[in-house]
C-alpha positions as CSV (number, residue, x, y, z in Angstrom):
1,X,-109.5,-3.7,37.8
2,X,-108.2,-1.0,36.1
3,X,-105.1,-0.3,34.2
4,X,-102.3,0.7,35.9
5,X,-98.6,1.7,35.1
6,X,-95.8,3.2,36.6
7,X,-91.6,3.5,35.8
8,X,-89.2,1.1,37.3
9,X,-85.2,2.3,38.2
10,X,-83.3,-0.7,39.0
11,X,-86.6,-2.0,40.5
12,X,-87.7,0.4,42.7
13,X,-91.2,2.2,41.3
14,X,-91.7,5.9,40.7
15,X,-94.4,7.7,38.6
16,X,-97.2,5.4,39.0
17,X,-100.4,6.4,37.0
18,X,-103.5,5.2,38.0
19,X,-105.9,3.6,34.8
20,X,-103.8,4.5,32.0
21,X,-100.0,5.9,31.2
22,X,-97.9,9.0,31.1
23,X,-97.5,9.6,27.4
24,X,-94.3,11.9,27.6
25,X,-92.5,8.9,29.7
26,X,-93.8,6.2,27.0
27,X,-92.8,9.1,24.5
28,X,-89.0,8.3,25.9
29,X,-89.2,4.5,24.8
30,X,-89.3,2.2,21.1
31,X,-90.8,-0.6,20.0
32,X,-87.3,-2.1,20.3
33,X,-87.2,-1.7,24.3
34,X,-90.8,-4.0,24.6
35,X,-90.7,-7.1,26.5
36,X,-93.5,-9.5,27.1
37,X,-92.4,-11.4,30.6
38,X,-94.7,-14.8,31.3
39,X,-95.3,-15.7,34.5
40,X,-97.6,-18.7,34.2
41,X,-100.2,-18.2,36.9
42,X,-99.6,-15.0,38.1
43,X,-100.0,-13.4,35.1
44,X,-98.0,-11.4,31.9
45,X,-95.9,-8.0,32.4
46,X,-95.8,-5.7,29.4
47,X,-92.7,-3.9,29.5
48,X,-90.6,-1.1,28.0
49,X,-87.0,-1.6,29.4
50,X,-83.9,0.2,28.5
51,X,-80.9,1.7,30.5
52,X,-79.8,4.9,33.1
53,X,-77.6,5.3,30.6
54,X,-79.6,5.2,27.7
55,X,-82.5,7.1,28.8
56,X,-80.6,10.1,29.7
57,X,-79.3,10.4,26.6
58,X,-82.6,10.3,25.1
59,X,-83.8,13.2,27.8
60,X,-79.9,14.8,26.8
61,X,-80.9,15.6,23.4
62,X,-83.9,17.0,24.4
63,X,-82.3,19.8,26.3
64,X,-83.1,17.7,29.8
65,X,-79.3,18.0,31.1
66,X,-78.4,17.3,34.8
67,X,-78.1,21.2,35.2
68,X,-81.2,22.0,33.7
69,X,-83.6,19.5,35.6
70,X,-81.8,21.0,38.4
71,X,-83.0,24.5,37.3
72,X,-87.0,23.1,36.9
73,X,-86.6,21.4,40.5
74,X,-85.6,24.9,42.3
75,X,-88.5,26.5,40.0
76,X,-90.9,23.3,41.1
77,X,-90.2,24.2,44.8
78,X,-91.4,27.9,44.4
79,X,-94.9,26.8,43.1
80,X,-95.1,24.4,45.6
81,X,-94.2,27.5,48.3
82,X,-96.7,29.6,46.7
83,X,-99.3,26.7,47.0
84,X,-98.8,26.8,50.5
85,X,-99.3,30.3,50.5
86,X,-102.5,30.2,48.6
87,X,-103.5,27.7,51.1
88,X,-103.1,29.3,54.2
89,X,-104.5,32.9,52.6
90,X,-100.9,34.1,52.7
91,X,-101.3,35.3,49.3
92,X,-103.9,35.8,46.7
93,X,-104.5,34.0,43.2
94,X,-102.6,35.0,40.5
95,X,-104.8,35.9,37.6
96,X,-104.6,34.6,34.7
97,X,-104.3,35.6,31.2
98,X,-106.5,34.4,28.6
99,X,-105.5,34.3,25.0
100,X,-106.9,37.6,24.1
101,X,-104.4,39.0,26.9
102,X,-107.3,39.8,29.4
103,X,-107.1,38.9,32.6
104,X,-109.3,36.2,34.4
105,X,-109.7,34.3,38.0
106,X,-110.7,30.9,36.2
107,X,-108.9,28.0,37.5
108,X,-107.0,26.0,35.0
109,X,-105.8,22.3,34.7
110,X,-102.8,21.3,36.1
111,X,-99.5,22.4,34.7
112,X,-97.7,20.0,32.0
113,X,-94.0,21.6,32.4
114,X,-93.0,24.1,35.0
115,X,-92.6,26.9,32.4
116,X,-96.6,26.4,32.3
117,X,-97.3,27.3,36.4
118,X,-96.5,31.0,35.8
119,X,-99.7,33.1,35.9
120,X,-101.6,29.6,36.8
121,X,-103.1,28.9,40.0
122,X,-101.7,25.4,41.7
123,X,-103.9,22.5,41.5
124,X,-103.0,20.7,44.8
125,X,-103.3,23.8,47.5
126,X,-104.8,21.3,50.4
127,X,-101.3,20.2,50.6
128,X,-100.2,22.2,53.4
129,X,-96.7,19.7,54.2
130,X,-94.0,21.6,54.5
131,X,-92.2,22.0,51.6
132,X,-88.6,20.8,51.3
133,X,-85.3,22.3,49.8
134,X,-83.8,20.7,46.8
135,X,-81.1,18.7,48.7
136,X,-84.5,17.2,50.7
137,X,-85.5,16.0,47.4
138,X,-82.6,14.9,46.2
139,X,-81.7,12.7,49.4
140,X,-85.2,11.2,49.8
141,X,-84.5,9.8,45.9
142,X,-81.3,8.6,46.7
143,X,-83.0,7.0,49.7
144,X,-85.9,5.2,48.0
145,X,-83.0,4.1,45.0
146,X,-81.6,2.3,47.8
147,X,-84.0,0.8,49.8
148,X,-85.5,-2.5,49.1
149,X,-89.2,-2.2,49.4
150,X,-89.6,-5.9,50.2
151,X,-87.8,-5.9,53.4
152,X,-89.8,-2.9,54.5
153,X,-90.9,-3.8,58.4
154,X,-94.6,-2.3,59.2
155,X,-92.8,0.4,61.3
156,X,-90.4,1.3,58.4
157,X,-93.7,1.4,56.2
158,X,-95.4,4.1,59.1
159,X,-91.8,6.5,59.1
160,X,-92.6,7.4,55.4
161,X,-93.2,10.9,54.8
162,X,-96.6,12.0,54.2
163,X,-97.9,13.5,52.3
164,X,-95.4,11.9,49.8
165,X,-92.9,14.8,48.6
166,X,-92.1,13.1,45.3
167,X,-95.8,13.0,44.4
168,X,-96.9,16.1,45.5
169,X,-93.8,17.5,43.5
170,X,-95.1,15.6,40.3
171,X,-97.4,18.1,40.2
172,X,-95.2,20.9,39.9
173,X,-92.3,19.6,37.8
174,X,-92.6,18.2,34.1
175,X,-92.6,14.2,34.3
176,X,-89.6,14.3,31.9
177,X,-87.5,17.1,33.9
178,X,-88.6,14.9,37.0
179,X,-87.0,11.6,35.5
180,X,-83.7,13.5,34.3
181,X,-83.3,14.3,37.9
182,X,-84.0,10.5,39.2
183,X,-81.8,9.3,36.8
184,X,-78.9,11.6,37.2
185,X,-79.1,10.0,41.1
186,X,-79.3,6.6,40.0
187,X,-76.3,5.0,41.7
188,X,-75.8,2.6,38.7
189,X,-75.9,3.7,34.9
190,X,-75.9,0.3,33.7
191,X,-79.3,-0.2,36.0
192,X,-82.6,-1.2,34.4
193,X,-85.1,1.4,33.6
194,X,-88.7,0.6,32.7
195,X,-92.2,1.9,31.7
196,X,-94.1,-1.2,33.3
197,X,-97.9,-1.3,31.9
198,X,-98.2,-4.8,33.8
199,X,-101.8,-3.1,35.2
200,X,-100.7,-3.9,38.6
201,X,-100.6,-1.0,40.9
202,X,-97.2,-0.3,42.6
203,X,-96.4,2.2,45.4
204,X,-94.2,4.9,44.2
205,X,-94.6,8.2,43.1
């Protein structure tokens, strides 16, 4: 089995990385926030915990303000629209510059901050959902902050949005601009934030 991990706001999991970790999120946590939790037979959780609170702060000083993970999100939703463009042959590539300043049609990995999208081509174009408005986003977060996955009935479970919006926008937004935003909609600041490595895999993002 591989390695999975994924981060946990008052229990509910977003950002889940298959066989390994997001550095910039474990970037956001110290050796001070580990936990080891036992749990006899079902196994050991290896955990990075710390606060809403704290871990804005921590985005805060990086520039990452409420307004400004606001800003990346309405940026996000344009190269999602111009995926959907490429997609449907609404509009062509954008070439792209190489480091000598010449122009080329190679395609490139995908972005690691939205700043990095412009002249790139979008990685996930075969996702042809419709894309949503910011206040979409931002209510499907609240939604999922609120919901208790647990108590989830089968028909709940077949309601969810697919493809999911908050993954496909993962690929658009910076994974640090992404978790400013789903901490400034956290509903408690004193809530639990945490980068579990428990190599279980965990629907979310």
């Amino acid at each position: 089995m591989g390695h999975h991990s994924h981060l946990e706001i008052a229990g509910h999991p977003f950002l889940s990385c298959r066989d390994g970790y997001l550095e910039d999120l474990a970037a956001l946590f110290t050796e001070s926030d580990r936990r080891v939790v036992h749990h006899g037979a079902q196994g050991t959780e290896f955990v990075y915990a710390t606060t809403v609170t704290s871990l804005r702060e921590r985005l805060q000083v990086q520039g990452l303000t409420a307004g400004q993970c606001r800003r990346d999100l309405t940026e996000a939703l344009k190269v999602w629209a111009l995926a959907q463009q490429l997609a449907d042959g609404s509009a062509s590539a954008p070439r792209i510059q190489n480091t000598e300043g010449k122009a080329s049609d190679r395609p490139t990995a995908k972005p690691k901050t939205v700043r990095e999208w412009r002249n790139q081509r979008p990685a996930p174009t075969s996702w042809t959902a419709r894309v949503p408005n910011a206040k979409e986003i931002e209510d499907e977060v609240r939604r999922r902050l609120a919901r208790c996955w647990d108590d989830l009935s089968f028909e709940d479970m077949a309601a969810l949005p697919s493809p999911d919006p908050l993954y496909t926008l993962s690929w658009y937004m910076s994974y640090r601009s992404l978790t400013r935003l789903l901490l400034e909609l956290a509903p408690d600041e004193h809530a639990e934030v945490c980068l579990n490595l428990s190599g279980s895999s965990q629907f979310g993002v």
